[in-house]
C-alpha positions, 0 to 999 in steps of 0.5 A: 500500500506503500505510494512509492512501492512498485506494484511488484511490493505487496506485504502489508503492513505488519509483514514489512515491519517483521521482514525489516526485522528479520533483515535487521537481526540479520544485520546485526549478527555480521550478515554486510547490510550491502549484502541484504540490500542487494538481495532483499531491497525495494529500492532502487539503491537496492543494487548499489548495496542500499547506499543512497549517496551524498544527499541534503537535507530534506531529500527525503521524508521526514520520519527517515530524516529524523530517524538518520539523525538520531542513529550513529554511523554503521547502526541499524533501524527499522523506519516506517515511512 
């Protein structure tokens, strides 16, 4: 139901938070979070490994905004956008 979301996307809501969760633990047990982004994202910063690049402020939504605010580099987190 995501806008964004191509029409391939159809977890509802809860199952996209508990996959982003299983991806997290993932993460956090050594799996390279490039490697679970090139093999599981939606995105299109899924075959670079997630990565987004340099951006500015107010490139994107606000709760992602602030949710890469109040984490410290290299942490993970789930963020409903």
């Amino acid at each position: 139901g995501a806008v964004g979301a191509p029409p391939s996307v159809s977890r509802d809501p809860a199952s996209a938070e508990a996959f982003a969760r299983s991806l997290l633990e993932q993460a956090a047990s050594g799996t390279p979070i490039a490697d679970l982004a090139r093999a599981h994202s939606d995105d299109p910063s899924g075959p670079r490994g997630g990565d987004l690049g340099v951006f500015l402020a107010g490139t994107f939504v606000p709760e992602f905004e602030a949710a890469i605010a109040g984490i410290e580099v290299d942490a993970f987190a789930v963020v409903q956008t």
